[in-house]
Steps between C-alpha positions, in 0.01 A plus 500: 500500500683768277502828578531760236788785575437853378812769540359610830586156677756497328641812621396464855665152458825695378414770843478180705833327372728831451387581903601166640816567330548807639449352874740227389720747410424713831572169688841391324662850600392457859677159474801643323526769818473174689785361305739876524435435883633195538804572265562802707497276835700225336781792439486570847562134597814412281657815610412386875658112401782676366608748782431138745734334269796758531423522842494096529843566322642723709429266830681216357759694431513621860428141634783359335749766586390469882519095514846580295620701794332255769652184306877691491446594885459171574760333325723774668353364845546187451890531378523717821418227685660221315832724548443535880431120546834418305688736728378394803540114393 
């Protein structure tokens, strides 16, 4: 069945279309605030990985100096006693 179309469909057609596109466009900024969001909380975690990673840094840093100064205290206990055995031998 064919229906005829006179300008007034037409131009509540064009009504129809141009408001769904302005919802559409309603919903795509609400999406793109969606997106700013998540960029802004995505900042805040790389700067939070970074400050754990200098942090990570610094404690191996520490770690290793410590078991430096254990490992050299021990070698220097150990010769200690070597040199008292040998004496006393």
């Amino acid at each position: 069945m064919r229906q005829s179309w006179t300008d007034d469909r037409l131009d509540d057609l064009k009504r129809e279309v141009e408001s769904g596109f302005d919802r559409i466009d309603q919903r795509f900024q609400l999406v793109d605030q969606r997106f700013e969001q998540m960029d802004q909380r995505f900042g805040r975690v790389e700067t939070d990985i970074r400050e754990m990673r200098e942090q990570l840094g610094s404690l191996q840093r520490t770690m290793l100096q410590v078991g430096g100064g254990l490992l050299a205290a021990n070698i220097g206990l150990m010769a200690t006693i070597v040199g008292l055995i040998a004496t006393h031998l």
